[in-house]
VOPAGU-2260 file (C-alpha; in pm, 1 decimal, decimal comma):
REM VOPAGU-2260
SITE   aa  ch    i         X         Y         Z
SITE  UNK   A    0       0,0       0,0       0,0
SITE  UNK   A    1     158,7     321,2     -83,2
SITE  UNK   A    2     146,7     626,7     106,7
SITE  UNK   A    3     -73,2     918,5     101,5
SITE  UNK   A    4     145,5    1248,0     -56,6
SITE  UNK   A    5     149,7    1555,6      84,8
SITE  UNK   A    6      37,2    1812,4      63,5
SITE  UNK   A    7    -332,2    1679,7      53,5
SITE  UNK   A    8    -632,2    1812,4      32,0
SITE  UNK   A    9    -835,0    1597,6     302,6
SITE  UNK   A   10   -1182,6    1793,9     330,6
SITE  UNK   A   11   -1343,7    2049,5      63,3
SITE  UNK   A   12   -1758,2    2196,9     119,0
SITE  UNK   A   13   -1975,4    2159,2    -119,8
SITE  UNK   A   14   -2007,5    2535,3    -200,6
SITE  UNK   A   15   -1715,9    2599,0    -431,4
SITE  UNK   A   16   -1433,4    2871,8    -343,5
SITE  UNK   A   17   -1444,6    3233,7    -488,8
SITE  UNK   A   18   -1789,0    3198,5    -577,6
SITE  UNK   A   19   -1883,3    3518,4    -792,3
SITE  UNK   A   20   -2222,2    3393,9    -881,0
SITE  UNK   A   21   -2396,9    3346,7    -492,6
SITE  UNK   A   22   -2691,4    3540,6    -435,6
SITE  UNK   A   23   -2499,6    3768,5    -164,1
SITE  UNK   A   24   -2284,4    3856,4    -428,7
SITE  UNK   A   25   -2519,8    4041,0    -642,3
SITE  UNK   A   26   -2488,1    4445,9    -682,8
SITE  UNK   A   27   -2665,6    4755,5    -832,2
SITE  UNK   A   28   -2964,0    4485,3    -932,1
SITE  UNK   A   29   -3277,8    4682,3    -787,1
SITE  UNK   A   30   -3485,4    4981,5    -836,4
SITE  UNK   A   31   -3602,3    5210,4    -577,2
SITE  UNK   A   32   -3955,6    5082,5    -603,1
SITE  UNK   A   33   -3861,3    4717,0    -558,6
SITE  UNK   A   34   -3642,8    4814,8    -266,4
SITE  UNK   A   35   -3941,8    5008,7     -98,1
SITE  UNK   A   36   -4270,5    4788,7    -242,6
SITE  UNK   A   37   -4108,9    4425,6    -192,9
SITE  UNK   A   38   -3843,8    4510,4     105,1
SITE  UNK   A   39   -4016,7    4752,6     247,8
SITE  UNK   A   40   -3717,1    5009,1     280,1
SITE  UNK   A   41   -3881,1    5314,3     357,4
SITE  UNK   A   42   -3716,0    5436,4     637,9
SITE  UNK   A   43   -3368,9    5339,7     552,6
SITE  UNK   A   44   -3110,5    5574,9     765,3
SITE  UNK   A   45   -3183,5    5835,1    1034,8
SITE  UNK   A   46   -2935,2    6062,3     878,7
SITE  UNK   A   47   -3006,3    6104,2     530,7
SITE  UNK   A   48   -3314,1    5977,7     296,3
SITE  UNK   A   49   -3130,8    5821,3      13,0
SITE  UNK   A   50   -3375,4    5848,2    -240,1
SITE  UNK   A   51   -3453,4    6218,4    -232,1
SITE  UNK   A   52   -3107,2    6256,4    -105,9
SITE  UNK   A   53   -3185,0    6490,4     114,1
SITE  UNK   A   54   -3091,5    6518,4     503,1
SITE  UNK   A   55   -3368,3    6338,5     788,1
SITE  UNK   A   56   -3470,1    6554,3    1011,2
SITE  UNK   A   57   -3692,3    6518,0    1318,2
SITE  UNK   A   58   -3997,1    6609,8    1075,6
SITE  UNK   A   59   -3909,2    6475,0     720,1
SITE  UNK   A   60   -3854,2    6091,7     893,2
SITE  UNK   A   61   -4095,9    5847,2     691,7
SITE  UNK   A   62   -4225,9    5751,6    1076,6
SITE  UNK   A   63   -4246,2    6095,1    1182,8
SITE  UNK   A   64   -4610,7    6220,1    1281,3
SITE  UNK   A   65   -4586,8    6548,6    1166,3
SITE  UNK   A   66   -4434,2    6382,5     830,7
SITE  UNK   A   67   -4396,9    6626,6     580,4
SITE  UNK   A   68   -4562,7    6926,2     736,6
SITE  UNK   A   69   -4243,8    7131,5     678,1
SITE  UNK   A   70   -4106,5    7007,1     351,6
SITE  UNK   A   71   -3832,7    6800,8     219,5
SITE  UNK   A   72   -3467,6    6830,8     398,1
SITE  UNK   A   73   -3178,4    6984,3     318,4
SITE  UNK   A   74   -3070,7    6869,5     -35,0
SITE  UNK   A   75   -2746,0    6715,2     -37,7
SITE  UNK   A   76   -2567,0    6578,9    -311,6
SITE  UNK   A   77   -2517,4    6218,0    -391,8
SITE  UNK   A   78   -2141,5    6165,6    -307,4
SITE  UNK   A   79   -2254,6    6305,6      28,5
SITE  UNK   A   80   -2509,7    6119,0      72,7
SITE  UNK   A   81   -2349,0    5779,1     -13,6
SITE  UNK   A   82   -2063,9    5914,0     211,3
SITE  UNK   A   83   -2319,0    5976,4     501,2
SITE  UNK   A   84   -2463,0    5616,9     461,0
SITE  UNK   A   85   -2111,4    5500,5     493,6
SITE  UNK   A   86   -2051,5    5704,1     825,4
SITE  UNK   A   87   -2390,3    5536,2     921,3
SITE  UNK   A   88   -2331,7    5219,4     857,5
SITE  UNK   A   89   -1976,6    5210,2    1073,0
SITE  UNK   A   90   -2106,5    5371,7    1372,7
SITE  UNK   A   91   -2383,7    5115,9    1389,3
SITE  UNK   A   92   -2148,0    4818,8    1373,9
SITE  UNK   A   93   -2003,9    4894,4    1687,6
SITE  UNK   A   94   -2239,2    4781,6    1892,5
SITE  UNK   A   95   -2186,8    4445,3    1734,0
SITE  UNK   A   96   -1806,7    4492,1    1826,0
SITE  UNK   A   97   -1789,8    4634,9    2183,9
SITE  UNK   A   98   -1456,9    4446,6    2251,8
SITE  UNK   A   99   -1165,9    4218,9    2220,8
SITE  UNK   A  100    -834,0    4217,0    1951,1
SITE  UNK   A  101   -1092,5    4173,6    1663,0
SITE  UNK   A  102   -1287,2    4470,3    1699,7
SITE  UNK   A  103   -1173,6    4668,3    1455,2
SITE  UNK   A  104   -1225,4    4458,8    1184,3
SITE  UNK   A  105   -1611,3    4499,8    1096,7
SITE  UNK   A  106   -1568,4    4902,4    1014,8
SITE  UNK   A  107   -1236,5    4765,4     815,0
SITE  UNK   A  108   -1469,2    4566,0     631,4
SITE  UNK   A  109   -1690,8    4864,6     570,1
SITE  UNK   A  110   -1418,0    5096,2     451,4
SITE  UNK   A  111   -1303,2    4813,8     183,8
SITE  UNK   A  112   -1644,0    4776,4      56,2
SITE  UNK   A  113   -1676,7    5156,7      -1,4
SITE  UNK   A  114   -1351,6    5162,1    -130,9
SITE  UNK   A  115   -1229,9    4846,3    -307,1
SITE  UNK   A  116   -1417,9    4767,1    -580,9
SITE  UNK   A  117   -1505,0    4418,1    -513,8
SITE  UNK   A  118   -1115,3    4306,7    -460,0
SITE  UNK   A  119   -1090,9    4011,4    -145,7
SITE  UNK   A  120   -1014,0    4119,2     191,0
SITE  UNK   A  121    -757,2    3921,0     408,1
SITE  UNK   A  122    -724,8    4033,1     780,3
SITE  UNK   A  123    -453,6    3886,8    1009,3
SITE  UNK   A  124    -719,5    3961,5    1283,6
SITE  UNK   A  125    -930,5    3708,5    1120,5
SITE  UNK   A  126    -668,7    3467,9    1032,8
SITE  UNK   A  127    -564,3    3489,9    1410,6
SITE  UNK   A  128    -935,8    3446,4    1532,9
SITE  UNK   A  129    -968,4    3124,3    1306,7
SITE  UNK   A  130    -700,2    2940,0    1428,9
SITE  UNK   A  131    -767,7    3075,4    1747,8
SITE  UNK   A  132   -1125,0    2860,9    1733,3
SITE  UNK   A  133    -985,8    2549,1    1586,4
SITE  UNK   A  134    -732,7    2545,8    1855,2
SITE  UNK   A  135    -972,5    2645,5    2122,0
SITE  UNK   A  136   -1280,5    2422,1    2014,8
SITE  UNK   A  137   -1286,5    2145,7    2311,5
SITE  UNK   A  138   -1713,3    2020,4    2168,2
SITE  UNK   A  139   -1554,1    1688,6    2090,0
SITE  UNK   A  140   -1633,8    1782,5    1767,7
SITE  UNK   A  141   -1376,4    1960,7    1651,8
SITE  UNK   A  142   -1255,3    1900,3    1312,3
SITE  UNK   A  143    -867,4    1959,3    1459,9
SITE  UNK   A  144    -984,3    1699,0    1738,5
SITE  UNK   A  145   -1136,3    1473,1    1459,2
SITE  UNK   A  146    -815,6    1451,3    1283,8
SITE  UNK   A  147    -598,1    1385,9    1522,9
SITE  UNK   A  148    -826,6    1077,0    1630,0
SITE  UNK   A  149    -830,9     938,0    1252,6
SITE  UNK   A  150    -444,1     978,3    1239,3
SITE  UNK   A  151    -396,7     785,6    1545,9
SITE  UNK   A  152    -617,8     507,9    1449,8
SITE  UNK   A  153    -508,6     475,9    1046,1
SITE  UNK   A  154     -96,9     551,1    1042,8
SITE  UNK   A  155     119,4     266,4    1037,8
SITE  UNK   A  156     334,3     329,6    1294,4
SITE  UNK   A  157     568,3      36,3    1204,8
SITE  UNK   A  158     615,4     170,5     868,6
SITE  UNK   A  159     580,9     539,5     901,0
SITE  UNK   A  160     336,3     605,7     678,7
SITE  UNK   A  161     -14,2     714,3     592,7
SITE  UNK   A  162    -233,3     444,1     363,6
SITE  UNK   A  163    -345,0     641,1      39,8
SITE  UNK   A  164    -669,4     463,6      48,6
SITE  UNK   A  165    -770,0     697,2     386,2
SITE  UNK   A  166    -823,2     983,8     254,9
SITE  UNK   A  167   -1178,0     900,0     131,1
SITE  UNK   A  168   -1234,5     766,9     489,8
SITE  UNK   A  169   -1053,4    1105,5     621,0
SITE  UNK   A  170   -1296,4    1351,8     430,7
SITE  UNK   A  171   -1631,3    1122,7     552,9
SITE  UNK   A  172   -1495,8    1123,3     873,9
SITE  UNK   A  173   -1473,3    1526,8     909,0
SITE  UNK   A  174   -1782,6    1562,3     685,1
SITE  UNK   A  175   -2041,7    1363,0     877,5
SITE  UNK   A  176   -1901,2    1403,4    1238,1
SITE  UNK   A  177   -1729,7    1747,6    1286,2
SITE  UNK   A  178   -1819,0    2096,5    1325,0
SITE  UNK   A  179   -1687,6    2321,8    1104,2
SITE  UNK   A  180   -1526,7    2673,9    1179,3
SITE  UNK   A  181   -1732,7    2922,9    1196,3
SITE  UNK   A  182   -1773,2    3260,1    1408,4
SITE  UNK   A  183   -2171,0    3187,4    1548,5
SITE  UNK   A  184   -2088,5    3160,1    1922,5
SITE  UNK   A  185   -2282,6    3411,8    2197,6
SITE  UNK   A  186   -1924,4    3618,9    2233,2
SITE  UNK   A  187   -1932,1    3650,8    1851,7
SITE  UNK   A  188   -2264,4    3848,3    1861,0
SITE  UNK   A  189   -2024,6    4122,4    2074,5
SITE  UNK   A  190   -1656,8    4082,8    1940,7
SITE  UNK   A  191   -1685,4    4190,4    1607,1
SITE  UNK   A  192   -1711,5    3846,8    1427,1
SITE  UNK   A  193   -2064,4    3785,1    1428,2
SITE  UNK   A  194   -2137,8    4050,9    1201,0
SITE  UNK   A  195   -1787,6    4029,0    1026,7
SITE  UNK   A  196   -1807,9    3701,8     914,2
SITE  UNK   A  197   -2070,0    3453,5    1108,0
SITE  UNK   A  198   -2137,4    3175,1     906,1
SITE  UNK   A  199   -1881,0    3085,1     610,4
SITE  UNK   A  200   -1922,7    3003,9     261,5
SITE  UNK   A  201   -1644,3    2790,2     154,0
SITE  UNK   A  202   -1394,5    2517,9     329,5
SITE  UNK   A  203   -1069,5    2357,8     236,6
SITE  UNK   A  204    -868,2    2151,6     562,4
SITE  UNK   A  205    -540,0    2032,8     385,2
SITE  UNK   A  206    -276,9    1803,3     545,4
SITE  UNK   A  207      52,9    1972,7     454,6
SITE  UNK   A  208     321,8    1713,9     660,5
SITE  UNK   A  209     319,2    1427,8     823,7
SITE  UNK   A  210     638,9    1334,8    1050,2
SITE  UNK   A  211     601,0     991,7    1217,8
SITE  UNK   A  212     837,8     894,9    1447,2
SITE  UNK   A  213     825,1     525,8    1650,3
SITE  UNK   A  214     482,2     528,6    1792,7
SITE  UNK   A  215     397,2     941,6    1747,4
SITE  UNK   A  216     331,6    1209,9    1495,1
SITE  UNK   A  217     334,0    1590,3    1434,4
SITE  UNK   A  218     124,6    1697,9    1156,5
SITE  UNK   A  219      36,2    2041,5     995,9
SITE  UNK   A  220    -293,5    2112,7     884,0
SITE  UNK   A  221    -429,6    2435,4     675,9
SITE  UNK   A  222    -772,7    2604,4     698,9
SITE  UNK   A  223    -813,7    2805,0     448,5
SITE  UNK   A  224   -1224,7    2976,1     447,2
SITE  UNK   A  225   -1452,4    3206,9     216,4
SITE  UNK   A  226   -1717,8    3424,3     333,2
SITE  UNK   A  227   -1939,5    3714,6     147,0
SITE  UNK   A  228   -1957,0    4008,7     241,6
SITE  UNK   A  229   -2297,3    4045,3      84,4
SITE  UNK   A  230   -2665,6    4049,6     189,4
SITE  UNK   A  231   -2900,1    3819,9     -57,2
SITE  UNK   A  232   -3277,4    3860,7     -68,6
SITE  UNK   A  233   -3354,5    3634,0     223,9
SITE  UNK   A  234   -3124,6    3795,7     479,6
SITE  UNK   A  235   -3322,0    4134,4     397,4
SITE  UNK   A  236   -3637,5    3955,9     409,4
SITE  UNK   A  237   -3569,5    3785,9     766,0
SITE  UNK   A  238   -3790,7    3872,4    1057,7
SITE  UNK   A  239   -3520,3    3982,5    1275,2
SITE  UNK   A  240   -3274,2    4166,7    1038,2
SITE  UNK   A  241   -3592,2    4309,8     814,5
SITE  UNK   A  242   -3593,6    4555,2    1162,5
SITE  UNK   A  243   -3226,8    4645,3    1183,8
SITE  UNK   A  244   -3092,5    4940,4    1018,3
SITE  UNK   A  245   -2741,2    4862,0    1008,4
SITE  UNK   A  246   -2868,8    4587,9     732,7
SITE  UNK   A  247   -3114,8    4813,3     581,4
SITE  UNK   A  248   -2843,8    5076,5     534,6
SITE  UNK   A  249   -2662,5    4771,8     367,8
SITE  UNK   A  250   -2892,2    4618,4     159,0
SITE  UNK   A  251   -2980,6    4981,9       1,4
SITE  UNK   A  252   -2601,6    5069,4     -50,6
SITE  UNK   A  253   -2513,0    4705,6    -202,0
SITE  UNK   A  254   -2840,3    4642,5    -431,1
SITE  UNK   A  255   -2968,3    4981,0    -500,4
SITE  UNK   A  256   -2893,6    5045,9    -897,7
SITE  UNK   A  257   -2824,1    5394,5    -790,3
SITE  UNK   A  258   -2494,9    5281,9    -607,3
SITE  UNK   A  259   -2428,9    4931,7    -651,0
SITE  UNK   A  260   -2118,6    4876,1    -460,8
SITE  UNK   A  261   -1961,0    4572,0    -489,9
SITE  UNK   A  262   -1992,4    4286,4    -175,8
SITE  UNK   A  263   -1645,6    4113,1    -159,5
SITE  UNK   A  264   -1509,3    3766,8     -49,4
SITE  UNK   A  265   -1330,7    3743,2     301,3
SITE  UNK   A  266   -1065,4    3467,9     276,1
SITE  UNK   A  267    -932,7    3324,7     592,9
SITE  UNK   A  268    -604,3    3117,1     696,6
SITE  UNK   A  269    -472,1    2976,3     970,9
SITE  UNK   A  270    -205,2    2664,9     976,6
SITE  UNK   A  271    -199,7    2450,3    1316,0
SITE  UNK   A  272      11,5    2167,3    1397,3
SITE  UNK   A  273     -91,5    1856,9    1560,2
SITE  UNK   A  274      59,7    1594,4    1747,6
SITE  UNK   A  275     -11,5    1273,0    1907,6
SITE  UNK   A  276      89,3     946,0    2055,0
SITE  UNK   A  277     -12,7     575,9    1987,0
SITE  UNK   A  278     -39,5     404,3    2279,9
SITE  UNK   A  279     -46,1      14,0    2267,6
């Protein structure tokens, strides 16, 4: 039987990487009356009304009783406005990031999608906070855990090698029985990576090395994750988030044909090593 090579690829999701075509990754695709009639987006920002693009005041807000009674706001023009959405949307993000090293990555995150077109975004906060959770995930489901368990029970420790025909068994293994990385704990509603990254889109877990000495081994494994940074229909649409304006404010600057800017993909890596001992 001949051994497995290296590097290897031992677990891949079924949602592909760089994924241009998801429905969170859409931009500039709806009109102002579909925004208001099917998403009901009326009262979008407490700053400025984007679609008359004129300031809110305490008497032109779309909830206000006395609605209207003294006119339309101050005009302003539409770099302002977009600019004043912007502003909006990072102040309200902090109180989804009150503390902790990874706080200032959500208004990061912000910036680059008013500013970079649509390119990736890598953050060495976000690398460290991933391989901060593998590390740190004691469920006993653990895909780190899970891996270290297989090795122990499939090397052959008198010949110092992997079997090839594992790594089938390897990718079941963490497909059916581990959890995943992913940033949907309570302290992630607080720290910045709830609303920074959450769920993710994409997963590759590659062995890199395997050194097998006597009856032990030290192995290096890769993460390597995708998220959007992108609101689809749905998430607009959901009971809860339908009410919060730090998505509103989103959904408007992201799908509005008006301004269209581009959601992005967040790509996250963090390389562990491993180690364990066969005991007979």
């Amino acid at each position: 039987m001949s051994a497995l090579q290296l590097p290897c690829i031992i677990y891949k999701s079924q949602k592909q990487m760089d994924d241009y075509s998801a429905a969170d990754m859409r931009c500039g695709d709806l009109d102002e009356a579909q925004l208001q009639k099917h998403f009901h987006l009326n009262d979008v920002s407490t700053r400025v009304d984007p679609y008359t693009q004129t300031k809110v005041t305490p008497f032109n807000q779309p909830q206000a009783m006395f609605y209207n009674m003294r006119g339309p706001g101050e005009p302003i023009t539409e770099q302002a406005c977009m600019r004043t959405l912007f502003d909006e949307f990072r102040a309200l993000s902090r109180t989804f990031s009150l503390y902790g090293p990874y706080k200032p990555v959500i208004e990061q995150m912000i910036t680059h999608m008013q500013n970079g077109h649509g390119s990736k975004f890598r953050s060495l906060y976000l690398d460290m906070a991933l391989k901060e959770q593998v590390l740190n995930d004691c469920s006993g489901k653990g895909s780190l855990q899970r891996i270290k368990e297989f090795l122990l029970r499939n090397i052959n420790f008198k010949e110092s090698y992997l079997p090839s025909n594992k790594k089938d068994e390897l990718y079941i293994e963490i497909s059916r029985r581990t959890i995943l990385p992913k940033f949907d704990r309570l302290k992630d509603r607080i720290n910045g990576l709830g609303i920074s990254v959450h769920d993710t889109w994409a997963t590759h877990i590659t062995l890199q090395s395997l050194l097998i000495t006597h009856n032990s081994f030290q192995a290096v494994v890769h993460y390597r994750i995708q998220d959007h940074f992108g609101l689809d229909d749905n998430d607009i649409l959901h009971p809860l988030y339908s009410h919060i304006r730090i998505f509103k404010i989103w959904f408007v600057l992201q799908r509005w044909v008006k301004y269209g800017y581009k959601p992005f993909i967040t790509e996250i890596n963090a390389t562990v090593t491993i180690e364990g001992i066969k005991y007979d």
